[in-house]
N, C-alpha and C positions, 0 to 999 in steps of 0.2 A: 384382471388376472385370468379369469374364464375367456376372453378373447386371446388371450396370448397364448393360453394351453391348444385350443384349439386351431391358433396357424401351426403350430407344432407340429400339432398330428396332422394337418395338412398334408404340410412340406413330409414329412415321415412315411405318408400311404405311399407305396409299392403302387409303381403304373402298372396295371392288370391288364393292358391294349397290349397286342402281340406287334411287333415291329416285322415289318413286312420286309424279307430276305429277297434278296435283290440276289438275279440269276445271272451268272457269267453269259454275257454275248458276246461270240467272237466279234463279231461286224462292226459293234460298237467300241470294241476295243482296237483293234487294226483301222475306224476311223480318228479314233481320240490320241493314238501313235502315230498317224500319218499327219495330222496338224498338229502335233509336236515337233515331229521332226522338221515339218516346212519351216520351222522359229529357228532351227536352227543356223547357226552361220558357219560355214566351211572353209577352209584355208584354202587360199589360191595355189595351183601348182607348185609355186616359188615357193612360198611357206612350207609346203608340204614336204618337198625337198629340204629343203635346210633342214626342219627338225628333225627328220632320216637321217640325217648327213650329223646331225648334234648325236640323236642315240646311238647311231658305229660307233663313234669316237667312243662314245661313254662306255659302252661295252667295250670294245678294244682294250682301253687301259684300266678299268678294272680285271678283264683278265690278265692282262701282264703285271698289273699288281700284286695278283694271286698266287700267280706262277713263280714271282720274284720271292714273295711271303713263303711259299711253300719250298724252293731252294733254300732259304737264308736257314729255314727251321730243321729243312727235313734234311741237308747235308752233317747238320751236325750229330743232328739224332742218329745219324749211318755212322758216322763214325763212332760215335758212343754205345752203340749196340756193335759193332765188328769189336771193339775193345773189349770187350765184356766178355766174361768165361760162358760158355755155351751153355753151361749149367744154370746159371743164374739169370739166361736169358728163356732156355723152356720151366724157370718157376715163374715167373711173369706172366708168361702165354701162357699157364697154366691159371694163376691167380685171375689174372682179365679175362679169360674164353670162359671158365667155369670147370 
């Protein structure tokens, strides 16, 4: 039982050794990033291209998705605000702006 108490407080003491802080060097950082990047593998021309040629697209019709979205919504809202008594449109802009 006195052996067991005793791994205890072992395993328990606080290491009192100061851990030795390790100082930024550039040299060794721009060489440890240069043989990173050499692992890397790069897309041939061709590739590179097409995925260009993938994200236009995807941009493209997401914006005229947006543009369509925002038509479909915002022509009705115009018209439901031109119907609307002027009045009831500056307590709105007043309620919303503050």
């Amino acid at each position: 039982m006195a052996k067991e108490l005793e791994k205890k407080a072992e395993v328990k003491k606080p290491d009192t050794k100061k851990k030795k802080e390790r100082k930024f060097k550039l040299g060794a950082y721009l060489k440890e990033m240069w043989g990173e990047v050499k692992k890397l593998t790069w897309l041939s021309p061709k590739e590179l291209a097409k995925n260009t040629g993938v994200v236009i697209v995807v941009v493209v019709a997401v914006t005229i998705l947006i543009y369509v979205l925002d038509f479909a919504f915002g022509k009705p809202m115009q018209l439901l605000l031109d119907a609307a008594p002027t009045s009831m449109i500056s307590a709105i802009k007043d309620t919303l702006i503050g």
